[in-house]
PDB file of N, CA, C and O in Angstrom:
ATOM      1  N   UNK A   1       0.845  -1.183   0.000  1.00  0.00           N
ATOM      2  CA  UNK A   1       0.000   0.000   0.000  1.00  0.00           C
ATOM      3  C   UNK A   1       0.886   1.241   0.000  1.00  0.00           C
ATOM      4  O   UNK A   1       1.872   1.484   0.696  1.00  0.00           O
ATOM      5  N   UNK A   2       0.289   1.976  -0.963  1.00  0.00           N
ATOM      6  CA  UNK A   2       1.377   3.497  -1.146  1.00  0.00           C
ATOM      7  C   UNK A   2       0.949   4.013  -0.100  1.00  0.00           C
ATOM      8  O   UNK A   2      -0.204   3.776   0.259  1.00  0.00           O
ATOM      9  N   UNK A   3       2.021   5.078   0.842  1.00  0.00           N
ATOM     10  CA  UNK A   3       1.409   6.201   1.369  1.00  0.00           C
ATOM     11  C   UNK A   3       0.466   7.258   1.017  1.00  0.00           C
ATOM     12  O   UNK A   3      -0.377   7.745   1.770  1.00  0.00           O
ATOM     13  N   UNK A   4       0.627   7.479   0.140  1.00  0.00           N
ATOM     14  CA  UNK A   4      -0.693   8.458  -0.578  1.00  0.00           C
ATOM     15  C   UNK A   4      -1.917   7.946  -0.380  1.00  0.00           C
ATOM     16  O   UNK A   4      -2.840   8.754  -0.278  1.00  0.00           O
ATOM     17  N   UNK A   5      -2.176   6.660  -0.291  1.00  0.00           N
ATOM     18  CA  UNK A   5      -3.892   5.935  -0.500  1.00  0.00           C
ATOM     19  C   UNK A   5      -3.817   6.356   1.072  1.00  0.00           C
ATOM     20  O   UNK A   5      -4.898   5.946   1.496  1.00  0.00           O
ATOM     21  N   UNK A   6      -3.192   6.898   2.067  1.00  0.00           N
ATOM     22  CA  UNK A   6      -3.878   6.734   3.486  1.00  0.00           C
ATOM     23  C   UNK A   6      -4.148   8.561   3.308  1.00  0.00           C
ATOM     24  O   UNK A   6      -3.908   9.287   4.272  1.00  0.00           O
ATOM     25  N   UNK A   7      -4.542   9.011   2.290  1.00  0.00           N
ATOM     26  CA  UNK A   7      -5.273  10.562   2.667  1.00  0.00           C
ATOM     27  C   UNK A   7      -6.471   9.919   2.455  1.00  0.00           C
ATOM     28  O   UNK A   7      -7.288  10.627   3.043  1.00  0.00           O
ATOM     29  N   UNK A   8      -7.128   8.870   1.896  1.00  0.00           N
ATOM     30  CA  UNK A   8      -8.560   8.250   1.684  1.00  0.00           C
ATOM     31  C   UNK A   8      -8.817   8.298   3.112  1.00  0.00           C
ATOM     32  O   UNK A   8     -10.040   8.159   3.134  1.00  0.00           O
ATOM     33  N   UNK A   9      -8.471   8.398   4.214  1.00  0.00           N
ATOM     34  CA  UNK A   9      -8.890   8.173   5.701  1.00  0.00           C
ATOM     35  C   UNK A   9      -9.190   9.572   6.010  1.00  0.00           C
ATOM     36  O   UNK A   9     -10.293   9.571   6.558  1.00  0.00           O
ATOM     37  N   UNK A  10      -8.896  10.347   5.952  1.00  0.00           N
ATOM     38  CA  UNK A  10      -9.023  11.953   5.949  1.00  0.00           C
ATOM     39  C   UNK A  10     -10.435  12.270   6.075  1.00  0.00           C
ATOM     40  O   UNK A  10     -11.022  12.306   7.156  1.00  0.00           O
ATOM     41  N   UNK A  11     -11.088  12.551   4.687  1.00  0.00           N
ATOM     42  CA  UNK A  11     -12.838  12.560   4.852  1.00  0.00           C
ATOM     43  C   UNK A  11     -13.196  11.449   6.129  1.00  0.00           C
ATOM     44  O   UNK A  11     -13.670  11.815   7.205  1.00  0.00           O
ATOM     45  N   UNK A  12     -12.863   9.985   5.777  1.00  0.00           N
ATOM     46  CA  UNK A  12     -13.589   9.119   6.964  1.00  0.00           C
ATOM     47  C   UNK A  12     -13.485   9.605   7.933  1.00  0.00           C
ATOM     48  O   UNK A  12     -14.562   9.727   8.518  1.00  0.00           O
ATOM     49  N   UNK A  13     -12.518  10.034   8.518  1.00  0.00           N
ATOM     50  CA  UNK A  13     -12.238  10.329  10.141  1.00  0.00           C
ATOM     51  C   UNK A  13     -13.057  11.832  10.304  1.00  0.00           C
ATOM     52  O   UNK A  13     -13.804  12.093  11.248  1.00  0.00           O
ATOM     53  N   UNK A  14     -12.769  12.678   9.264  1.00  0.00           N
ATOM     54  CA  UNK A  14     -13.203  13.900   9.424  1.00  0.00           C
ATOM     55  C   UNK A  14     -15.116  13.532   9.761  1.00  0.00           C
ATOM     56  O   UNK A  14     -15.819  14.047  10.631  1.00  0.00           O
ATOM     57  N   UNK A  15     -15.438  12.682   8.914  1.00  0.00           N
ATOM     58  CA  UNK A  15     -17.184  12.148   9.282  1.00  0.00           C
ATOM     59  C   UNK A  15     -17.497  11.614   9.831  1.00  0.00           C
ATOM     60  O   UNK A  15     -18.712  11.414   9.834  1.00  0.00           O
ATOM     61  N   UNK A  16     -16.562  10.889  10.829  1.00  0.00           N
ATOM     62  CA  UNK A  16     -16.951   9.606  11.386  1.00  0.00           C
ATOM     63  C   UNK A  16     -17.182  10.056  12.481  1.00  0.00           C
ATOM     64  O   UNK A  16     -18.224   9.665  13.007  1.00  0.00           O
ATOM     65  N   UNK A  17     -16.426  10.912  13.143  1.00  0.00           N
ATOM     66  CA  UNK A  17     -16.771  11.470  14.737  1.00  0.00           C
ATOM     67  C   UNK A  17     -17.813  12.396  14.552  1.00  0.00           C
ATOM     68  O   UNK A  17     -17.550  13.498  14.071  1.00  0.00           O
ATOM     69  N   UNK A  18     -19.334  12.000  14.974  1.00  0.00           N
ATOM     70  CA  UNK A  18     -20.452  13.151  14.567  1.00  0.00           C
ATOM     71  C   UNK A  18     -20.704  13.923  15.806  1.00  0.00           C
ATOM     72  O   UNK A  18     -21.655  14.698  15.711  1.00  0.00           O
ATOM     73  N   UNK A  19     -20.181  13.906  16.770  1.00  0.00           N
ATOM     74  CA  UNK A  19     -20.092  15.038  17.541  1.00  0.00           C
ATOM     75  C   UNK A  19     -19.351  16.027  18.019  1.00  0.00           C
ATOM     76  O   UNK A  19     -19.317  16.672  19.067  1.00  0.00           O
ATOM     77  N   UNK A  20     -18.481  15.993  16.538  1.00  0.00           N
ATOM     78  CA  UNK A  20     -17.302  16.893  16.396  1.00  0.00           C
ATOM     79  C   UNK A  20     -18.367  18.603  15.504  1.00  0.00           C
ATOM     80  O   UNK A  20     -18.357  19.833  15.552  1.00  0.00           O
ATOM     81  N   UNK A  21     -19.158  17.382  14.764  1.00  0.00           N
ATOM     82  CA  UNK A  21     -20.034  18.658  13.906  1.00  0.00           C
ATOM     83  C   UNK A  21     -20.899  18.628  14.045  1.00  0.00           C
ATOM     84  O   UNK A  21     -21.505  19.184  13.129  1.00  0.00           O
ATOM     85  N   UNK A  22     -21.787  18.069  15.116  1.00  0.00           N
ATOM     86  CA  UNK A  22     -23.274  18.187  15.399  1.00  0.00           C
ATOM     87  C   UNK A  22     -23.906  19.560  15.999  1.00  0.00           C
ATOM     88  O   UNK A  22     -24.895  19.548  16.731  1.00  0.00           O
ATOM     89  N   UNK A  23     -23.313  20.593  15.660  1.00  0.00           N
ATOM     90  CA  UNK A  23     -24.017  21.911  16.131  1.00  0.00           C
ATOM     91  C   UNK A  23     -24.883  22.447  14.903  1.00  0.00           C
ATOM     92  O   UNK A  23     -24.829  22.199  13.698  1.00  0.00           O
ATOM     93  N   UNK A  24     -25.549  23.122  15.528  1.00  0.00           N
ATOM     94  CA  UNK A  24     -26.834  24.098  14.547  1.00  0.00           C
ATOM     95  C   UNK A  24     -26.163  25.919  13.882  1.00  0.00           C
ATOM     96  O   UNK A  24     -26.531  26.610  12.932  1.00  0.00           O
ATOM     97  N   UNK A  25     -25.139  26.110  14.880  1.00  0.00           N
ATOM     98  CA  UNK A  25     -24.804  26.938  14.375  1.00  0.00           C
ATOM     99  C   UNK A  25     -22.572  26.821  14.251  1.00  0.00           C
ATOM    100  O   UNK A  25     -22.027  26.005  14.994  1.00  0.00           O
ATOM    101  N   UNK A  26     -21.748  27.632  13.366  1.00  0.00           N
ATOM    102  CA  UNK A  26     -22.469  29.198  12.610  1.00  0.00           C
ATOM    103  C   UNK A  26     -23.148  28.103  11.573  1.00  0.00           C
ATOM    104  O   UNK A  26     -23.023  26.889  11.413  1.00  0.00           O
ATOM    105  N   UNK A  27     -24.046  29.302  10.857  1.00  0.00           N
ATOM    106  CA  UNK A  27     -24.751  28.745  10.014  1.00  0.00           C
ATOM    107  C   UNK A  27     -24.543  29.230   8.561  1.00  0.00           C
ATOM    108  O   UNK A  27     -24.259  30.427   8.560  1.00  0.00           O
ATOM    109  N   UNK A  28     -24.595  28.659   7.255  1.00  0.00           N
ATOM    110  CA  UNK A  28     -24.004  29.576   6.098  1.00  0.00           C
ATOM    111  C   UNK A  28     -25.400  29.770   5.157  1.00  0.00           C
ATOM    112  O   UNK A  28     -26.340  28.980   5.069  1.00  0.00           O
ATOM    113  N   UNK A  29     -25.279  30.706   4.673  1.00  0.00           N
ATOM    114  CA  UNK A  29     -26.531  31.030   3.804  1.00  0.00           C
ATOM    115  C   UNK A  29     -28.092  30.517   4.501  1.00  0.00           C
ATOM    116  O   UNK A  29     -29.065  30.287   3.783  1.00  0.00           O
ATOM    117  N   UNK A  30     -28.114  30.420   5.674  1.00  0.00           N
ATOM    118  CA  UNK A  30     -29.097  29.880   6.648  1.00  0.00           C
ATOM    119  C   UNK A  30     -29.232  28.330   6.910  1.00  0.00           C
ATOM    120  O   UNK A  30     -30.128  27.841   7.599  1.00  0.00           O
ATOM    121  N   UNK A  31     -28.030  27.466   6.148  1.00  0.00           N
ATOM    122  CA  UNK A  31     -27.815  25.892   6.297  1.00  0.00           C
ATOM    123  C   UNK A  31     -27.650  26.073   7.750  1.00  0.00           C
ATOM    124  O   UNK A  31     -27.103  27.051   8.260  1.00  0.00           O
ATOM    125  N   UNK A  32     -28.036  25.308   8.235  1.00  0.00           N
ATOM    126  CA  UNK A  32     -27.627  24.991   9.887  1.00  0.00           C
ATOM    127  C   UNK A  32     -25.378  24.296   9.401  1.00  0.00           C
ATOM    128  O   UNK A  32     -24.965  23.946   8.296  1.00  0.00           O
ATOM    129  N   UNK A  33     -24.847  24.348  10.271  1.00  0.00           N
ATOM    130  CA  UNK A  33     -23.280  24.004  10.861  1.00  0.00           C
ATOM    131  C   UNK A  33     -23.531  22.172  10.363  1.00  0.00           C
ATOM    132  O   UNK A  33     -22.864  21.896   9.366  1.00  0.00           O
ATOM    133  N   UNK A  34     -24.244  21.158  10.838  1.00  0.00           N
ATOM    134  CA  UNK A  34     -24.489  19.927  10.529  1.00  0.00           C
ATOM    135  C   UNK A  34     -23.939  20.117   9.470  1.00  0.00           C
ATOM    136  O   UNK A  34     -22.756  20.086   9.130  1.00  0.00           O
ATOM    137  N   UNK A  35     -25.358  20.426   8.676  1.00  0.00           N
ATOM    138  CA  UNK A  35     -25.613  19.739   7.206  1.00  0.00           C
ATOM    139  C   UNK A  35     -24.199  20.322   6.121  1.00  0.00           C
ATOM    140  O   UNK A  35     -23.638  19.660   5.247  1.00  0.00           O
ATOM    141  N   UNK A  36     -23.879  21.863   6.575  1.00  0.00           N
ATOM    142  CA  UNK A  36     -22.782  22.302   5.137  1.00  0.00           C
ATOM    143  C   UNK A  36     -21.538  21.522   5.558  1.00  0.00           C
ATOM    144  O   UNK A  36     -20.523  21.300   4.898  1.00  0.00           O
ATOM    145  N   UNK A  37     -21.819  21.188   6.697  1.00  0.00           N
ATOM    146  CA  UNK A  37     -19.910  20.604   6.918  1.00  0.00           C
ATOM    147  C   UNK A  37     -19.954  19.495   6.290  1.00  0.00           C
ATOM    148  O   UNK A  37     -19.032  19.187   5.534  1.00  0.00           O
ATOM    149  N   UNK A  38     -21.012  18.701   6.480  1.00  0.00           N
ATOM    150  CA  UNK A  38     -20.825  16.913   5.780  1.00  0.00           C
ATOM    151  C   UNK A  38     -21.372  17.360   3.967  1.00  0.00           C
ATOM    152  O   UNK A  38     -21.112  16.563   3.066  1.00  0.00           O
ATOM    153  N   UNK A  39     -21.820  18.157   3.786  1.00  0.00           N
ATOM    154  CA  UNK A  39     -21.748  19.194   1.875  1.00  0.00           C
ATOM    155  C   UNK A  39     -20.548  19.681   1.652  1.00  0.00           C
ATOM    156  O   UNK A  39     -20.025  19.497   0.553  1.00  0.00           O
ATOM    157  N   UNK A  40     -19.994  20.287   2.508  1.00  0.00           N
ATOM    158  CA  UNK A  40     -19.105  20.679   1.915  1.00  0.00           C
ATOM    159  C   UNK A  40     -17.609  19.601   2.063  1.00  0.00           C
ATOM    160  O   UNK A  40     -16.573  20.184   1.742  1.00  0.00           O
ATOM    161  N   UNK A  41     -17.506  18.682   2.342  1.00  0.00           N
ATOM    162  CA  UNK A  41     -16.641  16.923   2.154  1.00  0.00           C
ATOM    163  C   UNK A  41     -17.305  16.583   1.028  1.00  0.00           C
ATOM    164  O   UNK A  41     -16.512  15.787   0.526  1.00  0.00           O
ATOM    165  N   UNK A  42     -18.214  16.650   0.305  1.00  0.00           N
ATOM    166  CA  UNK A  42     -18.334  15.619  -1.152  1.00  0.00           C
ATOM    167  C   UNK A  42     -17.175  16.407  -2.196  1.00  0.00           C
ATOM    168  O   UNK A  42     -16.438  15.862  -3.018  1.00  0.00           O
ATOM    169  N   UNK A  43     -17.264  17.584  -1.928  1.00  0.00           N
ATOM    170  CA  UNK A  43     -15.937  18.211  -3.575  1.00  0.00           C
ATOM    171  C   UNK A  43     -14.498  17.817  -2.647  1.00  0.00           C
ATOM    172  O   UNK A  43     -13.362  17.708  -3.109  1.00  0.00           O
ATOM    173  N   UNK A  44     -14.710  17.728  -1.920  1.00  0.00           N
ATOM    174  CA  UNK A  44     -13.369  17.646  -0.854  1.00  0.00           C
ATOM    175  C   UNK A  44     -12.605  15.784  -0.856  1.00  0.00           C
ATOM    176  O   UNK A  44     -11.496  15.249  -0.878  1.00  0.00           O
ATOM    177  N   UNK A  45     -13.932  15.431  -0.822  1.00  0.00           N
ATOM    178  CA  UNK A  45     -13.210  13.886  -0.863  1.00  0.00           C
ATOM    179  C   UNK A  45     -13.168  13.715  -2.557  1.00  0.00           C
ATOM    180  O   UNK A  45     -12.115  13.405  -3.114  1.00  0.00           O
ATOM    181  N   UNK A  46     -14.126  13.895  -3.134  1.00  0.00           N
ATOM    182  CA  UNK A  46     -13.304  14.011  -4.501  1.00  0.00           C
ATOM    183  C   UNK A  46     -12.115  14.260  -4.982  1.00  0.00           C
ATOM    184  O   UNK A  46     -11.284  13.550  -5.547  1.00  0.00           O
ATOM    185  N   UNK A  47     -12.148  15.660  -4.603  1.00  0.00           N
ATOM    186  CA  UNK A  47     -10.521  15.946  -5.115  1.00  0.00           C
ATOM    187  C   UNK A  47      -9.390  15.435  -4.140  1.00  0.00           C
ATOM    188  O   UNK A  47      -8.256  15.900  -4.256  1.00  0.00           O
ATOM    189  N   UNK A  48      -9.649  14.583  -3.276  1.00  0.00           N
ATOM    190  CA  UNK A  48      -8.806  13.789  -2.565  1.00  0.00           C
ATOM    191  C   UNK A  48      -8.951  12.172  -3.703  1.00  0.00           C
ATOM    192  O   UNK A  48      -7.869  11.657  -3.985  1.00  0.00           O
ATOM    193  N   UNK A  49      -9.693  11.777  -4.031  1.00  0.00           N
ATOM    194  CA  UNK A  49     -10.034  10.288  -4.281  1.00  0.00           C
ATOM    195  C   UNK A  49      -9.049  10.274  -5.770  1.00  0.00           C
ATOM    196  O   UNK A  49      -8.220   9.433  -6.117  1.00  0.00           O
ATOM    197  N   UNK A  50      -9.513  11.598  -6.508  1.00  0.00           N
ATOM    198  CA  UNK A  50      -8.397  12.022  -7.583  1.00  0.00           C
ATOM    199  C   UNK A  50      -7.600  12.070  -7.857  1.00  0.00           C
ATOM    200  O   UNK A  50      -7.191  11.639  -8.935  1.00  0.00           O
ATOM    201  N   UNK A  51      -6.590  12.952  -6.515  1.00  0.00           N
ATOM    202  CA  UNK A  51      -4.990  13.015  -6.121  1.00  0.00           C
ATOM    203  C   UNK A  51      -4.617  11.405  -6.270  1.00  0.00           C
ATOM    204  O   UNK A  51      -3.898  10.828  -7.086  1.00  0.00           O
ATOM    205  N   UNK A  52      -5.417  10.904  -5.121  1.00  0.00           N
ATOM    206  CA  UNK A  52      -4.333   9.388  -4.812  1.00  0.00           C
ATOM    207  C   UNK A  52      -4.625   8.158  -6.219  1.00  0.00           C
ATOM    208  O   UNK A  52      -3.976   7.142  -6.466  1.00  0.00           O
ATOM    209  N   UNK A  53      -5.659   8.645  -6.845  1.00  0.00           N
ATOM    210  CA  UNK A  53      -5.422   7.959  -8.660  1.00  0.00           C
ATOM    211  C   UNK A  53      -4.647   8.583  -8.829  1.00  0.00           C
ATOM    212  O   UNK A  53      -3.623   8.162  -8.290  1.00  0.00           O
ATOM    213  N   UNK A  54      -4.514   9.539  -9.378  1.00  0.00           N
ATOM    214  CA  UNK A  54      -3.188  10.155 -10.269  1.00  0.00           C
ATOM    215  C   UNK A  54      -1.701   9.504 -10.011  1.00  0.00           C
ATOM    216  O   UNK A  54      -0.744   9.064 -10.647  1.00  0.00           O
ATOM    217  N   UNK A  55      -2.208   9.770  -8.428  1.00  0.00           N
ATOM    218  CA  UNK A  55      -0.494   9.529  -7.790  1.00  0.00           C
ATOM    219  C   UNK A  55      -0.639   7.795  -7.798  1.00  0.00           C
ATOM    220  O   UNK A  55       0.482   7.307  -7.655  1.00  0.00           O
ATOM    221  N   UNK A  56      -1.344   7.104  -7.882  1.00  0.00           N
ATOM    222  CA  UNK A  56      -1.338   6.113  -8.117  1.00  0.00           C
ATOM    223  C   UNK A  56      -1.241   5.101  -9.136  1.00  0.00           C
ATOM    224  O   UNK A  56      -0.925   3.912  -9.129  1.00  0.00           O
ATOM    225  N   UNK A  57      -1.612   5.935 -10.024  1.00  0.00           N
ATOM    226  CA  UNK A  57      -1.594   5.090 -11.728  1.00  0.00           C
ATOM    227  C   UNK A  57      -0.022   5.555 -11.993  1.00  0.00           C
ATOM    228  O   UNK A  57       0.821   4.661 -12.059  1.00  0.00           O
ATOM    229  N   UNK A  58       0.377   6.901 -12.142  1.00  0.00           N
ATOM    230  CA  UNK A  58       1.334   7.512 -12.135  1.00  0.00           C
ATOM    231  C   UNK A  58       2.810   6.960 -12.066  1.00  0.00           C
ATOM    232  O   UNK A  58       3.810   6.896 -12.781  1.00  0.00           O
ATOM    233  N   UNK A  59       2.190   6.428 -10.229  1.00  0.00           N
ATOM    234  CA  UNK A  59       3.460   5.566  -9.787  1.00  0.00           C
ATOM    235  C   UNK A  59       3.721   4.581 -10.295  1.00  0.00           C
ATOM    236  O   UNK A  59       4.914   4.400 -10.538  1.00  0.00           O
ATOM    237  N   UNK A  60       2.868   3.659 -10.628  1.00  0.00           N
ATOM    238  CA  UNK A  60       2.384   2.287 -11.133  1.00  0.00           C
ATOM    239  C   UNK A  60       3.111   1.766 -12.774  1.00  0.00           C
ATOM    240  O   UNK A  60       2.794   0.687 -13.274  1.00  0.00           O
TER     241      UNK A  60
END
């Protein structure tokens, strides 16, 4: 296993503890704190899932 495939743990850990982000506030454009933090990880683990292909085919 390359080092690079362990940023795939990054989003997990960042979601996995839900009472790290279970507050209502601040709030953005009136989203409650919950919901934009686990929205705003889908472009985030993407462009993570991306990096470690690249760097992975790359290496390969």
């Amino acid at each position: 296993m390359r080092k690079v495939s362990l940023l795939l743990a990054v989003p997990f850990v960042a979601l996995l503890w839900v009472p790290f982000y279970n507050f209502g506030s601040p709030s953005l454009f009136g989203i409650p704190f919950f919901y934009w933090y686990q929205l705003s990880w889908i472009p985030i683990t993407s462009l993570v899932i991306y990096t470690v292909f690249r760097k992975v085919r790359d290496d390969g």
